[in-house]
Steps between C-alpha positions, in 0.01 A plus 500: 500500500382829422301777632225788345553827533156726511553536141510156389839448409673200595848565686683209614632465820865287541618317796808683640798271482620304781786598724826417362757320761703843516156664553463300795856528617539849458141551742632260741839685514301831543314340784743419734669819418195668600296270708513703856308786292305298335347269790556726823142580636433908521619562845832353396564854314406405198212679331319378195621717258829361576415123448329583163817704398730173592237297253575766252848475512489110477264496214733806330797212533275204403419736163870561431564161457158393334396805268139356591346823686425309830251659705613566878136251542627224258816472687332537876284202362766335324695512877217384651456183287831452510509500890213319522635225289820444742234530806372166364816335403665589857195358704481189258826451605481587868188274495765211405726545718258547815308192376461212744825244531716829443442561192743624226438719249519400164465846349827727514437851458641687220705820494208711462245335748794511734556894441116589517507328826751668623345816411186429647637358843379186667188590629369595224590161319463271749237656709533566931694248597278283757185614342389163379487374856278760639145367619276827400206332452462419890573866540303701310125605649283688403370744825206296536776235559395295246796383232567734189 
């Protein structure tokens, strides 16, 4: 694929490579190291600034081991496709082993999907525990009374 510039030229523009395994590992490592900066809300003393310096840092480390150039937003994105990916796997699994007839779960979760988890917490994976047996459609009205 290329692009124009205003002068006509054609200047071709290359997919970055993929993240290497040690990419990934090194990133992971740097988020649990860093993880109470990095997903602390503002009132937990931790300002901005300081969450985008703790992405700098990881992507500095990510670099060192790559020689890509990551950008601090290719490996926020890159964490946030990774974590999303485990997300999935851990409620595919959780889905199994809550299924009727006790279910078991015929997905095991590997190293990494087991560290992002533990990273992330349980709530955050598996949701509010007793959520799914909440009846909020009864509840919610609009002030004309009327159901929302």
């Amino acid at each position: 694929m290329s692009k124009r510039k205003a002068t006509g030229a054609q200047v071709s523009s290359k997919r970055r490579p993929n993240f290497t395994g040690a990419e990934v590992e090194v990133m992971l490592q740097g988020v649990e190291v860093k993880r109470e900066i990095l997903f602390s809300s503002v009132n937990q003393g931790y300002k901005p600034s300081q969450k985008n310096e703790a992405w700098n840092d990881i992507t500095r480390e990510v670099n060192v081991v790559s020689g890509q150039g990551r950008t601090s937003a290719e490996v926020k994105k890159k964490w946030a496709d990774v974590k999303s990916e485990a997300k999935q796997r851990i409620a595919k699994m959780n889905r199994q082993i809550m299924a009727t007839g006790g279910g078991t779960a015929d997905l095991r979760l590997g190293e990494m999907d087991q560290r992002i988890q533990a990273i992330l917490g349980t709530t955050a994976v598996a949701g509010v525990p007793g959520a799914e047996h909440l009846d909020t459609a009864s509840k919610c009205v609009s002030q004309n009374g009327y159901p929302i």
